[in-house]
C-alpha positions as CSV (number, residue, x, y, z in Angstrom):
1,X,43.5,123.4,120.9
2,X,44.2,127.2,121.2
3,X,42.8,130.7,121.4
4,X,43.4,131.8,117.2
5,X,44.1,136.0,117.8
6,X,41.8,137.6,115.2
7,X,43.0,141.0,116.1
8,X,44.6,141.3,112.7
9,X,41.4,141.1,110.3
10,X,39.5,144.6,109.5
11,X,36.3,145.1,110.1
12,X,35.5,145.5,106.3
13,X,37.5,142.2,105.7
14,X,35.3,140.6,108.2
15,X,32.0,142.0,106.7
16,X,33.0,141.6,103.1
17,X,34.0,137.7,104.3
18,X,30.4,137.3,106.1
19,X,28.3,138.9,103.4
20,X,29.5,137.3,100.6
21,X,29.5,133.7,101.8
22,X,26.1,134.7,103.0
23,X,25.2,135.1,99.8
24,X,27.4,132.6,97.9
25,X,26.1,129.4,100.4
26,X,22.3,130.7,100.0
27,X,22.6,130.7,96.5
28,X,23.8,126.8,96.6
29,X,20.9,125.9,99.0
30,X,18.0,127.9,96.9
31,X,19.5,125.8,94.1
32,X,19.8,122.6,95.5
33,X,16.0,122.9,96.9
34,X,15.0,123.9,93.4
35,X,16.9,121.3,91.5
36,X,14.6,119.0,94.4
37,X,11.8,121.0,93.1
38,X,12.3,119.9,89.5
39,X,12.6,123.1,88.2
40,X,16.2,123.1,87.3
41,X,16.6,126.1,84.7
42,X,16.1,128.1,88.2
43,X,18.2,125.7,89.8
44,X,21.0,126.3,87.5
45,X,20.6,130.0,87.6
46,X,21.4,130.1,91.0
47,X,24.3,127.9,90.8
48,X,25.8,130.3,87.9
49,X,24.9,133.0,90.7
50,X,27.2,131.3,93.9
51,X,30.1,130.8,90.9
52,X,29.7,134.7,90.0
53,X,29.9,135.5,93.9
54,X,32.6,133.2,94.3
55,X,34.4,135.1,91.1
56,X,33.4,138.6,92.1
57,X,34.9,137.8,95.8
58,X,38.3,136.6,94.5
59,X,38.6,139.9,92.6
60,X,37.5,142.3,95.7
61,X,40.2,140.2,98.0
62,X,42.6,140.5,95.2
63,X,42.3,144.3,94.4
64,X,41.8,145.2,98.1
65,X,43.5,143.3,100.4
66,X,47.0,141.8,98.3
C-alpha cells in the first residue's frame, strides 16, 4: 500500500463531499431504524430524502467541479 496525495482536492470539494454524505448515509440509517420501527411511511420518507441528496450532489459536482 501507499501514501494517496490529496493535495489536489479543494477545501469546498472536501466539505461539500463530507456534508452531504453526512447527510445522505444518516438519512438511510433514520430510515432503516424506522422501517425496524414499523412506521414505514417515515421510513420511506427518508429514503426518498438520501435519493434527493444523492440527486442534488450529482448536480453541485456536475455544475461546479466538471
Amino acid at each position: 500500500m501507499s501514501v494517496v496525495n490529496v493535495s489536489d482536492v479543494s477545501a469546498d470539494l472536501f466539505i461539500i463531499a463530507v456534508i452531504f454524505i453526512l447527510l445522505i448515509f444518516g438519512l438511510l440509517s433514520f430510515g432503516i431504524l424506522q422501517m425496524f420501527q414499523q412506521r414505514f411511511r417515515l421510513g420511506w420518507y427518508n429514503f426518498a430524502g438520501a435519493l434527493v441528496s444523492v440527486i442534488v450532489l450529482i448536480i453541485i459536482l456536475n455544475i461546479w467541479y466538471v
